[in-house]
C-alpha positions, -999 to 999 in steps of 0.1 A, spaced: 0 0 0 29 26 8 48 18 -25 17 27 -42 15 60 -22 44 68 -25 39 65 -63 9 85 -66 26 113 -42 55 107 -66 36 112 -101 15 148 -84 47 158 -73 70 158 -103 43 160 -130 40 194 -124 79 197 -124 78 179 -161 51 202 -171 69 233 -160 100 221 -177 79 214 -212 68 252 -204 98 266 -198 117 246 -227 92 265 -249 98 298 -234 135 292 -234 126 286 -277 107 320 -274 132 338 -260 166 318 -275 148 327 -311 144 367 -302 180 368 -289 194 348 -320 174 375 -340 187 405 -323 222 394 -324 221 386 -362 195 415 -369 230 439 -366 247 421 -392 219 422 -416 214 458 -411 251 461 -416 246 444 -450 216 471 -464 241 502 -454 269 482 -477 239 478 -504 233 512 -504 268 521 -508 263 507 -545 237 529 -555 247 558 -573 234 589 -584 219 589 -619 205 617 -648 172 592 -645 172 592 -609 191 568 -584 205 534 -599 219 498 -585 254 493 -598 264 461 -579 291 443 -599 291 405 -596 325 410 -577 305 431 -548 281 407 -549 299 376 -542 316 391 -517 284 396 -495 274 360 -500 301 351 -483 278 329 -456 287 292 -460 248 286 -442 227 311 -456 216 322 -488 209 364 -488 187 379 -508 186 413 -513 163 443 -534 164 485 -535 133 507 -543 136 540 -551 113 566 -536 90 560 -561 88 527 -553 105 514 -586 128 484 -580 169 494 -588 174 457 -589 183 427 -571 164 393 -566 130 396 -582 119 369 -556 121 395 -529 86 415 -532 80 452 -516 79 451 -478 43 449 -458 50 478 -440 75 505 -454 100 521 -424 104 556 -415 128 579 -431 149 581 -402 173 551 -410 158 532 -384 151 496 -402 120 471 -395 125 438 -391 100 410 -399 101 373 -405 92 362 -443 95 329 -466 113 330 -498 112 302 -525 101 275 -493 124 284 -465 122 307 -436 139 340 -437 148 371 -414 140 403 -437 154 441 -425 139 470 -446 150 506 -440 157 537 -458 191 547 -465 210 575 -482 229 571 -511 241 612 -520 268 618 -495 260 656 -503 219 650 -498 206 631 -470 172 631 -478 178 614 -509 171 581 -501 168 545 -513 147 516 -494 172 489 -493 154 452 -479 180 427 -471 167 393 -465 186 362 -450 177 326 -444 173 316 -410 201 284 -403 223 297 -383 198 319 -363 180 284 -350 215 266 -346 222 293 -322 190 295 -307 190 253 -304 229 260 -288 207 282 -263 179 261 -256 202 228 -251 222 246 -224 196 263 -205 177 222 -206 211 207 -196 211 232 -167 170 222 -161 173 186 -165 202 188 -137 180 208 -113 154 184 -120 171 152 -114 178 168 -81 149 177 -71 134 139 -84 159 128 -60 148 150 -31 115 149 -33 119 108 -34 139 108 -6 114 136 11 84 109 2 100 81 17 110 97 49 74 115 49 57 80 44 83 62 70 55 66 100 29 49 79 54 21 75 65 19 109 23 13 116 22 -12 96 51 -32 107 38 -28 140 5 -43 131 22 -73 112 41 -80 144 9 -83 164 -7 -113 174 -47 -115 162 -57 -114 195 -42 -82 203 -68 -50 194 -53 -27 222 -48 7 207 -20 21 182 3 50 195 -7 78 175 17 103 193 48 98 167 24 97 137 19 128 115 -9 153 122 -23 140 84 -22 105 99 -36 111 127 -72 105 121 -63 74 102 -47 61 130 -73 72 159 -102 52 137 -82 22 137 -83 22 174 -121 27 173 -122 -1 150 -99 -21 173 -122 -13 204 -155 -25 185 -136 -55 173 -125 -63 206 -159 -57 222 -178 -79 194 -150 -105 201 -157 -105 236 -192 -109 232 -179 -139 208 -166 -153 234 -189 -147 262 -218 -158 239 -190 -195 236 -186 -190 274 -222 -193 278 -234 -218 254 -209 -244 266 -220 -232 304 -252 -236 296 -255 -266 271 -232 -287 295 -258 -300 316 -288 -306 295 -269 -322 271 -249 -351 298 -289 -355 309 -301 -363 277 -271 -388 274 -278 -402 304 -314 -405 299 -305 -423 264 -281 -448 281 -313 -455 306 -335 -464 280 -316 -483 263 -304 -501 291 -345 -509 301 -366 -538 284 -397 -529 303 -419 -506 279 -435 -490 308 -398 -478 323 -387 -471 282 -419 -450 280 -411 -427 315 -375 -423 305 -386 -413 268 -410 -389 288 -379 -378 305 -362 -370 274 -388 -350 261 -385 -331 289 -347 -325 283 -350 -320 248 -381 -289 255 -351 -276 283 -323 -276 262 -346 -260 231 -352 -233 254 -317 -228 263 -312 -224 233 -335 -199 220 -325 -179 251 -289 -182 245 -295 -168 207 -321 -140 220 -288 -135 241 -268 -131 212 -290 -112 195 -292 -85 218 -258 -77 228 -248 -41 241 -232 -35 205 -265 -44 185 -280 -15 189 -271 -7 151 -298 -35 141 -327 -25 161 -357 -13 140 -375 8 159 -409 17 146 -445 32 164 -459 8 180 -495 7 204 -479 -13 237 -513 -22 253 -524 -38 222 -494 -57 216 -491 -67 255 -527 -80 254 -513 -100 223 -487 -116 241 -506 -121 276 -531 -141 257 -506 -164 239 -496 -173 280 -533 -185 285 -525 -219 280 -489 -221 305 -506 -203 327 -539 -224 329 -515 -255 335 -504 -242 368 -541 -229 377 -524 -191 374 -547 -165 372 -529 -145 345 -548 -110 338 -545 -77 323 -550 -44 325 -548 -16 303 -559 22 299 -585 11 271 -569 37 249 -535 32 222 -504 38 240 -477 44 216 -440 36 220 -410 35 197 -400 -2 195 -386 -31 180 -415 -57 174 -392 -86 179 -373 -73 203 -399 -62 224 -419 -95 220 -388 -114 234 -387 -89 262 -426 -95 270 -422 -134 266 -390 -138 294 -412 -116 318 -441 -138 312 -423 -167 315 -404 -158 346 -435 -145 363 -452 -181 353 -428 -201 359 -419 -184 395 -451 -181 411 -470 -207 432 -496 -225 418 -534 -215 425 -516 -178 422 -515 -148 401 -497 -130 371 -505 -94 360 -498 -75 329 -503 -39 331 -494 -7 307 -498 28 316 -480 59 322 -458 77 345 -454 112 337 -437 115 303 -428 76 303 -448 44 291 -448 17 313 -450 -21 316 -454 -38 344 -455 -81 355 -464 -82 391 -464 -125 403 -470 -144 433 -435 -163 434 -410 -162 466 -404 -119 470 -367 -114 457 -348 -97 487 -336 -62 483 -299 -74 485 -304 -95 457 -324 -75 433 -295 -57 417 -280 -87 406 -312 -110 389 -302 -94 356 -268 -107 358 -263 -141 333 -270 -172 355 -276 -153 386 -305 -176 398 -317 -174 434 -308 -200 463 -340 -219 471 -355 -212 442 -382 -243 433 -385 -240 396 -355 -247 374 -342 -220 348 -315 -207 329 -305 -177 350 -307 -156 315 -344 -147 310 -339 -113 330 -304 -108 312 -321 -107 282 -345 -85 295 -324 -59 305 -303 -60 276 -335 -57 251 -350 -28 276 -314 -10 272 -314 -14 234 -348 6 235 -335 36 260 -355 22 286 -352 13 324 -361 -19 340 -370 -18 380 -378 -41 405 -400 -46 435 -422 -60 459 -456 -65 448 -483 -41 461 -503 -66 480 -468 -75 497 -467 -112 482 -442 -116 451 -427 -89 429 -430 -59 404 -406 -60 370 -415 -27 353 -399 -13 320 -402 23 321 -405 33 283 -394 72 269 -415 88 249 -418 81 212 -399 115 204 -372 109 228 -361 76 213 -328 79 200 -328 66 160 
């Protein structure tokens, strides 16, 4: 992951050096060409005053008398081929090369020349055009003398220019390629460092990075791993709890079930086969309910509140639902199971499923705990802002010492007649928590048994 960092850091870094360079290679052109023109612009203009010492005065006017001799001798460039014309005031040509047509713009008379860049028979030339005297007794009588040259040894000095100014570039460059490499490296030497560190670790070990020595850019990076490493360690330990329990749990059930088996088999009477198949049934309805507990357990871990769906929901309504499904269990033990409501909706923010497995372990306990010939109640209402539900039994009255402790996992009371899991009221608590709600405990009002009551916000106060 760092070498490809380090690459794109690498490419946003020096591309912009490389496109600068290509920039300033083509200004370097620019202004390599102007000098080359201005240094060679002199000579040329050198060459029109030497022109125009070969026009002489004539009865017709001015005239062009340029011997082949004279002319040689100003061809004397081995690179570049001249060209070269004179105009009289008139504008008729005195001679030269035909190929050389009348300037764009004509100069001023004050011997100043104009310069301009031209083509002649397919190559690029450098043209000067000025007016120059040609009576040594008259000034103002003037010729216009254009002087034209091609362009070789103007774009081999211009290249000469260019190529040392790049040479001198490409150097700078290839330094600072190597800085900035070396600066990337050392910039991106924390991130390695991290991630040697995490190679070293061991899976089990989420405890938190050291973010001091990291850079401030890093930083966050490095802080969000931690969080990561904190929820990973707190799902894990649920993992293992959730393991912890199962094995706690299933231990038991499961040896009675073997041992139950070993009975049966070992028995050829079909009345003693039949009472230990009833005992298996039995075992087999414990251990499902183990089960189901230990998964509602699971299910509703402290970090699950991410998958709660919370939607409106009428609690009397769905309590009566519930209480009625308890008829039956309740019947067995000649339990008077009752409910009371407000006879009105009574809306709370909750998790249907959630809240059924909340209602259902209450029930049960409440069932399951009390004496028989006794009484369960279901009750909604309100108190103040909150919604509340509330299982009052008949069972043994849990002391005040221990009421703090029944929602533990397997806390399960000394003396207690009925068997259970000890995770019914876990659940409980964990489900009401999930829903931003309380769960209290106490003594029944009639002073026999006890009150569980799940105090419920407000359906604008639940957090989403």
């Amino acid at each position: 992951m760092s070498t490809r960092l380090k690459g794109v850091l690498l490419r946003w870094l020096l591309g912009p050096l490389l496109a600068l360079l290509v920039l300033d290679t083509a200004l370097g052109w620019w202004s390599a060409a102007r000098l080359a023109n201005q240094a060679y612009d002199r000579g040329l203009h050198e060459i029109a005053r030497e022109v125009a010492l070969h026009v002489h005065a004539g009865t017709d006017g001015p005239r062009l008398d340029l011997s082949p001799a004279a002319e040689r001798a100003l061809q004397v460039d081995q690179d570049d081929r001249l060209f070269l014309r004179v105009w009289d005031a008139g504008g008729r040509a005195l001679g030269g090369d035909a190929a050389l047509g009348p300037p764009p713009r004509w100069p001023p008379r004050d011997g100043r020349p104009l310069f301009h860049s031209d083509r002649i028979a397919g190559e690029d030339v450098r043209v000067a055009v000025s007016w120059l005297p040609y009576d040594a007794q008259d000034a103002s009588r003037q010729v216009l003398v254009t002087v034209a040259e091609t362009t070789h040894k103007r774009q081999r000095l211009a290249w000469e220019i260019v190529a040392s100014l790049l040479l001198a570039q490409l150097v700078l460059i290839g330094m600072a390629v190597a800085a900035v490499y070396w600066g990337v490296g050392r910039g991106l030497r924390p991130l390695g460092a991290l991630g040697r560190a995490l190679a070293r670790r061991s899976h089990q070990d989420l405890s938190p990075l050291d973010a001091a020595h990291a850079p401030e850019e890093v930083r966050p990076l490095v802080e969000e791993v931690n969080a990561l490493m904190l929820r990973l360690g707190a799902a894990l330990d649920a993992q293992n709890r959730f393991v912890a329990d199962a094995a706690h749990q299933l231990k038991t059930p499961v040896a009675g079930l073997k041992a139950q088996i070993d009975l049966a088999l070992g028995e050829s009477d079909p009345a003693r086969v039949r009472h230990s198949l009833a005992q298996l049934h039995l075992s087999a309805e414990r251990l499902s309910r183990i089960v189901q507990q230990l998964l509602a357990l699971a299910r509703n871990e402290p970090g699950a509140a991410g998958a709660v769906r919370l939607q409106a929901l009428d609690l009397e309504a769905f309590a009566l639902e519930i209480s009625m499904e308890w008829a039956p269990q309740a019947l067995a033990r000649d339990i008077d199971l009752g409910f009371e409501g407000q006879g009105a909706p009574l809306t709370i923010d909750a998790d249907p499923d959630r809240l059924r497995d909340l209602l259902n372990n209450l029930v049960d306990n409440a069932v399951r705990y009390s004496r028989e010939g006794g009484r369960v109640t279901v009750k909604v209402g309100r108190a103040g802002e909150a919604r509340t539900l509330s299982i009052s039994d008949d069972g043994p009255t849990i002391p005040a010492e221990e009421r703090s402790r029944v929602f533990e996992r397997f806390h399960r009371l000394l003396g207690g007649r009925a068997e259970g899991s000890g995770l019914g009221l876990a659940i409980v608590s964990e489900i009401a928590a999930l829903h931003g709600a309380r769960i209290t405990l106490g003594e029944d009002h009639d002073g026999t048994g006890n009150t569980f009551t799940v105090h419920f916000p407000p359906p604008e106060a639940v957090p989403h």
